[in-house]
C-alpha positions in Angstrom: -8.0 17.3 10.6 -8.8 13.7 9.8 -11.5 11.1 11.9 -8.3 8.6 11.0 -5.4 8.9 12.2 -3.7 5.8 12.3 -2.7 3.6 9.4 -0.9 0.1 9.7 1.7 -1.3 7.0 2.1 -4.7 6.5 5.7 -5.0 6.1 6.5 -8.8 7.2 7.0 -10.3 3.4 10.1 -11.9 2.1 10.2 -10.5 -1.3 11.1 -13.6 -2.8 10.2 -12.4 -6.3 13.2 -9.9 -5.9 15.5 -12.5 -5.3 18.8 -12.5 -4.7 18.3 -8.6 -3.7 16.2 -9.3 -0.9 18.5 -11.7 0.6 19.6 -8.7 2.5 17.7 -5.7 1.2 13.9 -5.9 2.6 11.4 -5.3 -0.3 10.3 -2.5 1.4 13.4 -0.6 1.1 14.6 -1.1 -2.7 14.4 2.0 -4.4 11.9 3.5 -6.6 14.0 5.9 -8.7 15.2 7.5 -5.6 12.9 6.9 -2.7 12.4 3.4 -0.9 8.9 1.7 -1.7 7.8 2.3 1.8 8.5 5.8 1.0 5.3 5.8 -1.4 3.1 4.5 1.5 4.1 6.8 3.6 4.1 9.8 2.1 0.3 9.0 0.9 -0.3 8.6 4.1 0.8 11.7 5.6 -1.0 13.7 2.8 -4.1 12.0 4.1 -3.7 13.6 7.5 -2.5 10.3 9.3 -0.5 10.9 12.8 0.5 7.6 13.8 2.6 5.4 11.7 2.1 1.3 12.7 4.7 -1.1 10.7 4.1 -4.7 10.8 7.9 -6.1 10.4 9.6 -9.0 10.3 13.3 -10.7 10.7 15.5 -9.0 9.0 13.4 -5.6 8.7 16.3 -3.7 10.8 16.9 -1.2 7.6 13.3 -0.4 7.3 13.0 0.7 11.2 16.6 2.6 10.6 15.5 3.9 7.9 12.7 5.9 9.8 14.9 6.6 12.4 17.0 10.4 12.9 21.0 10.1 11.1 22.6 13.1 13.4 26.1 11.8 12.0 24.9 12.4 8.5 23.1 15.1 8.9 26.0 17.2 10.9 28.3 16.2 7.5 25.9 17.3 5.1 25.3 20.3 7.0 28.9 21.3 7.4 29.7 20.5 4.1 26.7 22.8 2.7 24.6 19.8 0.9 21.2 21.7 1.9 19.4 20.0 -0.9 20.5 16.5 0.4 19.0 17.6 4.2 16.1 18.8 3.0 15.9 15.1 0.8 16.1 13.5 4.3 13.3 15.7 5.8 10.9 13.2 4.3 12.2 9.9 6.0 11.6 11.9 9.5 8.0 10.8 11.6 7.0 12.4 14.4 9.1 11.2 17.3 6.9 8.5 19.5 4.3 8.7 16.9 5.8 5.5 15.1 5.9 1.8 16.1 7.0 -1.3 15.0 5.4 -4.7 15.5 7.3 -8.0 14.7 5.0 -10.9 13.1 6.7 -13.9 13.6 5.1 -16.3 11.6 3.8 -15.2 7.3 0.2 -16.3 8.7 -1.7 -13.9 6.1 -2.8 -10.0 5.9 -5.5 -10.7 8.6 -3.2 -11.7 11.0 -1.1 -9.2 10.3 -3.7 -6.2 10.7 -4.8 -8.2 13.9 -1.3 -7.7 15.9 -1.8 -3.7 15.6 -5.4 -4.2 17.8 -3.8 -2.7 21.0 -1.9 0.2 19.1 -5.2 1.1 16.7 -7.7 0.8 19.9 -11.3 1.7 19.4 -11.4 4.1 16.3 -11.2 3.8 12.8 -7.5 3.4 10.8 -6.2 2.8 7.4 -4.2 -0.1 6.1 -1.9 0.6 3.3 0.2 -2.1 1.3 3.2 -0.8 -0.5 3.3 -2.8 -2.9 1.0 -1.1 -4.8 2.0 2.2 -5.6 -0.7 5.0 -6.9 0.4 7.9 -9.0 -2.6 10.3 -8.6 -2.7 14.0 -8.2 -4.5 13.5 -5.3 -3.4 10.4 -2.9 -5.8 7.7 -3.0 -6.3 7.2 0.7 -7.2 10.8 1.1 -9.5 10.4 -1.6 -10.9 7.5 0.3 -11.3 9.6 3.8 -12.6 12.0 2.3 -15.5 9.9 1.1 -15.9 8.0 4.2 -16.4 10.3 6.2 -19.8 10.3 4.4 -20.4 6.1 4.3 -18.5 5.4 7.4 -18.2 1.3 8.0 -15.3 -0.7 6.1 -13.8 1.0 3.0 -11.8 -0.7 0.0 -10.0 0.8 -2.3 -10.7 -0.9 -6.2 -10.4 -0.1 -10.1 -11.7 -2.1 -13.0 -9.7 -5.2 -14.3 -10.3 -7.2 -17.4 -12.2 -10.6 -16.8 -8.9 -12.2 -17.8 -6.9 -10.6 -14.7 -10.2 -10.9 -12.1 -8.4 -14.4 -10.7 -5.9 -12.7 -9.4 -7.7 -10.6 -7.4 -10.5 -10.0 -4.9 -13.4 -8.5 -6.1 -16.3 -6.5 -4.6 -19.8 -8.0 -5.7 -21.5 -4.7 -5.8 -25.4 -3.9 -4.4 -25.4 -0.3 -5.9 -23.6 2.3 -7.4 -23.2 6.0 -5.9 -20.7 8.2 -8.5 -17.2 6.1 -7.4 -18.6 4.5 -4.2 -20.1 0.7 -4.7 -22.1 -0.4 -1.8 -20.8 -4.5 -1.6 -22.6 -7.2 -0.8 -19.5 -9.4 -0.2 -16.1 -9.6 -1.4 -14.9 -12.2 -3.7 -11.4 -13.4 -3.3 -9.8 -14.5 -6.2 -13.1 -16.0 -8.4 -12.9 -17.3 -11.5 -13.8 -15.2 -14.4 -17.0 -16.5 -15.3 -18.3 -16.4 -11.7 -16.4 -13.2 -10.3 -19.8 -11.0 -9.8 -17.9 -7.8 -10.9 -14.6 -6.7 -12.4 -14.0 -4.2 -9.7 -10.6 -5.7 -8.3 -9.8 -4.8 -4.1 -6.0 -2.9 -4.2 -4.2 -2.5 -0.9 -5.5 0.4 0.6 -8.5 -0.4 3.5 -10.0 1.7 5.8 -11.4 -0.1 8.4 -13.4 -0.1 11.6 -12.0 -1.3 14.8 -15.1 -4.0 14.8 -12.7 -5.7 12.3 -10.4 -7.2 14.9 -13.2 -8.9 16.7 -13.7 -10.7 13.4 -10.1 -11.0 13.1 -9.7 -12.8 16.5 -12.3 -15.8 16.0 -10.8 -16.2 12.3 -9.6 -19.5 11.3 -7.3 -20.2 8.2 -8.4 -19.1 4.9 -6.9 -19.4 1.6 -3.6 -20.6 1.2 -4.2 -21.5 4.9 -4.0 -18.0 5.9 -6.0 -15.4 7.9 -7.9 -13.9 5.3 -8.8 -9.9 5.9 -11.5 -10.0 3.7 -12.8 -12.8 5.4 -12.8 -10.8 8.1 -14.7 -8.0 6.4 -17.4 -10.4 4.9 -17.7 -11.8 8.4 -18.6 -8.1 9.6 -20.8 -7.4 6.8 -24.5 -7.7 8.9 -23.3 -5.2 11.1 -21.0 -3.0 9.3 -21.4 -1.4 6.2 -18.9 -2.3 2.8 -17.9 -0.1 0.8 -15.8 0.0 -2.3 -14.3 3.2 -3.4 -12.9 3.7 -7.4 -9.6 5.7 -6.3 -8.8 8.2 -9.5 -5.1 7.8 -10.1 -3.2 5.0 -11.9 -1.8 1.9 -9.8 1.3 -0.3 -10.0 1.6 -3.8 -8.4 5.4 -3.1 -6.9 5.2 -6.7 -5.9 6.3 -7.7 -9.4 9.5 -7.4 -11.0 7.4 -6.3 -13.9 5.1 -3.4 -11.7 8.4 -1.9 -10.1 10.2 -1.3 -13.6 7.3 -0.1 -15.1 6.7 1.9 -12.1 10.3 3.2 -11.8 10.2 4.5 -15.8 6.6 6.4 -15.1 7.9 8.3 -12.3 11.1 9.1 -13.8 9.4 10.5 -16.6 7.9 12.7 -14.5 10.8 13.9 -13.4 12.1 17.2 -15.1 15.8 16.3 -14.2 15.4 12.7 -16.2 13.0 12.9 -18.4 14.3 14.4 -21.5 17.2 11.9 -21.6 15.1 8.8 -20.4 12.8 9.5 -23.3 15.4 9.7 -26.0 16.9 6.6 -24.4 13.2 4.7 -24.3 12.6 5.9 -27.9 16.2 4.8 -29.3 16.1 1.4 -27.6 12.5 0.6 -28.7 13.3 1.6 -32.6 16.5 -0.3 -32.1 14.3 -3.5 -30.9 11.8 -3.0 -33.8 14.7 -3.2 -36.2 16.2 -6.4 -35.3 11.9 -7.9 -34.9 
């Protein structure tokens, strides 16, 4: 058993670096070798112990909520034609009947607006917030890793790894008070600093475990950058009465937002794939040699 059991997904973005595919695919649902993105999230998220599944959606999210949702048709074919491996592939896109919900943002107003429309469903306990755009390969999920470690430092929880000063602009970054083996006690978080005033290179990724105090903060927030709501103006607000803590997940991250993340990401979990890899890795190795011919 887990003290969280509930984890939101912002879900509500366009895409619009995947265009023309997410004219009508959402982002969400383009796959990742063989599973959708959300998948990814997901699945982390049930490894972690979480029970109640809270999308954030959008216009045009339809195949993400169907997506989730039981395919009797299907699954009598593929029963009465024997495809037993193909059923037990769709095993994994089934949630807990009523233990999912969708909530439609109308508006892009930001990430802290979006966490803020889940305050009824969440209620007055702690929950996770997971972004699927970035994807962690780890042995070992990185938000159980992260419950598993606040359950000892309690208060708000982000997940980070190290960036080079040339890449800390692009992200927020915890300014740290103290170290305690992968936990950093912050003093604030930094969003988006320039590299020679960013207090640390220890960059926030999307995973967040927060307490409900956050949606206070979230309610009396006015626009941030971009002109957005701002989570980690939220958090910062909540600092004097709530703990920060940043937690160094152990596992290896890919920004799926990118065109460059997700095709990076797609080869590394082929690869790890007995079924592909062999193949994939004569077909990396020919292709590379054939490029470093014709340099």
């Amino acid at each position: 058993m887990t003290h969280i059991r509930k984890a939101v997904f912002p879900v509500a973005g366009l895409g619009t670096r995947f265009l023309p595919a997410t004219k009508s695919v959402p982002k969400e649902m383009l796959p990742l070798v063989d599973r959708p993105l959300i998948q990814y999230a997901v699945d982390e998220a049930r490894e972690a112990g979480i029970e109640e599944f809270i999308f954030i959606t959008s216009a045009g999210k339809n195949p993400l909520e169907d997506y989730f949702d039981s395919a009797s048709a299907l699954e009598r074919r593929l029963q009465d034609n024997g495809k037993t491996s193909a059923l037990e592939a769709l095993e994994s896109t089934q949630l807990p009947e009523g233990r999912l919900a969708f909530v439609r943002q109308s508006a892009p107003r930001g990430l802290g607006h979006a966490v803020g429309l889940a305050r009824h469903l969440v209620g007055d306990e702690p929950f996770a917030v997971l972004l699927p755009d970035d994807v962690i390969k780890a042995p070992r999920g990185a938000l159980g890793q992260m419950i598993a470690e606040h359950k000892h430092t309690g208060g708000h929880m982000v997940a980070t790894m190290e960036v080079s000063p040339r890449q800390v602009s692009a992200y927020g970054v915890i300014d740290p008070i103290a170290a305690y083996g992968r936990s950093l006690r912050a003093r604030r978080l930094v969003e988006k600093p320039a590299a020679d005033k960013a207090p640390s290179n220890d960059a926030i990724i999307g995973r967040y475990l927060l307490e409900p105090s956050i949606f206070e903060q979230l309610g009396n927030l006015g626009p941030g950058a971009g002109g957005e709501l701002q989570l980690t103006d939220a958090i910062n607000a909540d600092i004097p009465t709530t703990p920060v803590t940043g937690f160094r997940f152990e596992g290896e991250r890919f920004d799926c937002g990118s065109v460059q993340g997700f095709v990076q990401a797609t080869v590394a979990f082929a690869l790890e794939r007995n079924a592909l890899s062999g193949d994939l890795s004569d077909f990396l190795a020919e292709r590379l040699q054939s490029r470093a011919l014709a340099a």
